[in-house]
Structures are given as C-alpha cells and as structure tokens.
N, C-alpha and C positions, 0 to 999 in steps of 0.2 A: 417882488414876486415875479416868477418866471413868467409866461406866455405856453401856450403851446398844450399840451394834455396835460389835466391831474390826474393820479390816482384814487381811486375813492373806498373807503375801507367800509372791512363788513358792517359794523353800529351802522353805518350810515343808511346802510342799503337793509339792514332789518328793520330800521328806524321808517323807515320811508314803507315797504311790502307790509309792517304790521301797524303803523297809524298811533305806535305808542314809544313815549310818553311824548304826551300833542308839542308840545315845544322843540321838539326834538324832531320829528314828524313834521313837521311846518316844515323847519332849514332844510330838511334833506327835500322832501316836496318841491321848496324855490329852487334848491341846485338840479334836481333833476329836470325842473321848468327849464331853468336856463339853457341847459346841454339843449332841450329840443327844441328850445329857439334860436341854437348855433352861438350863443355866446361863451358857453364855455364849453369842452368838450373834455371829456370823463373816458377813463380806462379801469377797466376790472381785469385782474389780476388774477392769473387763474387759484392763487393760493388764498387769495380774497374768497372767491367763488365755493372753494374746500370750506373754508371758517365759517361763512352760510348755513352752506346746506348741515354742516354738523352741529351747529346751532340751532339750527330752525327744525331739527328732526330727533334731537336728545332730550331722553325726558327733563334733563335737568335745565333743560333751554328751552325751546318753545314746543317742543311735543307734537309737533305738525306729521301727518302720516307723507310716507314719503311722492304718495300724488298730489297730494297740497302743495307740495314743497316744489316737485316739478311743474305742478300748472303755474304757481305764481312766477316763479322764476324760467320757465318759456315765457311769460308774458314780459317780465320784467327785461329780456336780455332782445331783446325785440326794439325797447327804446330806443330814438334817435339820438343821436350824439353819445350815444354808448359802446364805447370800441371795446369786443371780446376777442380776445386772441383766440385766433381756430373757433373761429362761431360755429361752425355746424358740425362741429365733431363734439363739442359743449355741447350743443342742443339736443344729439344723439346719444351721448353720455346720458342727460336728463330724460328722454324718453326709455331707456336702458333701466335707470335708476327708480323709474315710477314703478314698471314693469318687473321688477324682480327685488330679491333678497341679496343684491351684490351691492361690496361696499362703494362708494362716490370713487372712489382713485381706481377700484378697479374696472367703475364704469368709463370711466374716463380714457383707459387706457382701452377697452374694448371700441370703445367708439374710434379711432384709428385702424382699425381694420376691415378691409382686406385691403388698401394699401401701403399696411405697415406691419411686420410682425412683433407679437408680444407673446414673449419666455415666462411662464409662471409654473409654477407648480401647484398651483390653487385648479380643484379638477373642476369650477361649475363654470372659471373663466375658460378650460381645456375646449368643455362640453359647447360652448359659444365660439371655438375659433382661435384658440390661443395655442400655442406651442409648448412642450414642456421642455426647458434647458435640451433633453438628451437626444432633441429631434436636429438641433442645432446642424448647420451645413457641413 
C-alpha cells in the first residue's frame, strides 16, 4: 500500500454522517479518527461529494431535506485531515444548495462566481449571475 492520501468513497462517508449499519459506522468512525489524528490523510472527490448529496436527498436513498443534508455536510467537510478540492466554493455551493430549488452541479457551478463565468441556459442560474451562451465575448 501506497503512502500519501486516499481517496474515500461515498458508503463510507454516509456510513459514518448516518451511524448505520453500526459495523460499518464503527470503520468509517476509526478512519475518520485517524485522518484527525494525522495518521492518515483522506481526499473527497468532488464526484464523491455529487454521489452524497443525491443519496442523502432522493427519496429512494435517505430522504434528508436538503438543509439536513447541508448542515451535516458543512459540518462534516470541516474535519481535519479531510482535503476538499476548492473548499469554499464547496461550502458555498452547500449554503446555495440548502437555500434554494437548484440542482447540486448547478450549485456548484454558481458558487464560482463572480470570479469565473458560467454559460447556461437554465434561467433561475441566469436570475443568480450566470450568462446565457449568447452573451458570450
């Protein structure tokens, strides 16, 4: 086994935020222990992060309304030893995402802005700050 960061997939990180099924809930618990005792250090994925929240918000998965789903996961991306690529545009995505009827990818993409433009044709990302294609330079 390599050294250096793993990757750590979504079961794990649902496994751990919902406390079920305990077996399962235990290991991720210890892994996450370790990350914030500096023994092992953990990466989230931002495609990981997608698998989550549509997990944790579909009725067919856990149902969570989607300020559930942002408070546990601001809490959760908070952990020590938990590297998120673009943390705070993640975390602004999630405050985006509690706050409104926009899907996760297009919160995601809203939370880059205003240092970055974003071309959609979707009018409630327009009404927030986005471009449509035919504004283009």
């Amino acid at each position: 086994m390599g050294g250096g960061t793993a990757f750590v997939d979504a079961n794990v990180i649902l496994r751990f935020l919902q406390g079920w099924p305990p077996e399962q809930a235990d290991g991720a618990e210890q892994l996450f222990d370790a990350a914030r005792r500096g023994l092992v250090r953990l990466a989230l994925h931002p495609v990981v992060l997608s698998e989550v929240v549509y997990v944790a918000v579909s009725p067919s998965g856990l149902g969570l309304t989607r300020q559930a789903v942002a408070e546990e996961l601001l809490h959760f991306l908070q952990l020590d030893g938990l590297d998120v690529a673009d943390r705070q545009a993640t975390l602004d995505a999630l405050q985006l995402f509690s706050a409104s009827r926009l899907d996760w990818a297009d919160c995601v993409l809203l939370s880059y802005l205003p240092h970055h433009r974003v071309y959609t044709f979707d009018r409630e990302m327009l009404k927030r700050g986005a471009q449509s294609p035919d504004d283009h330079p």
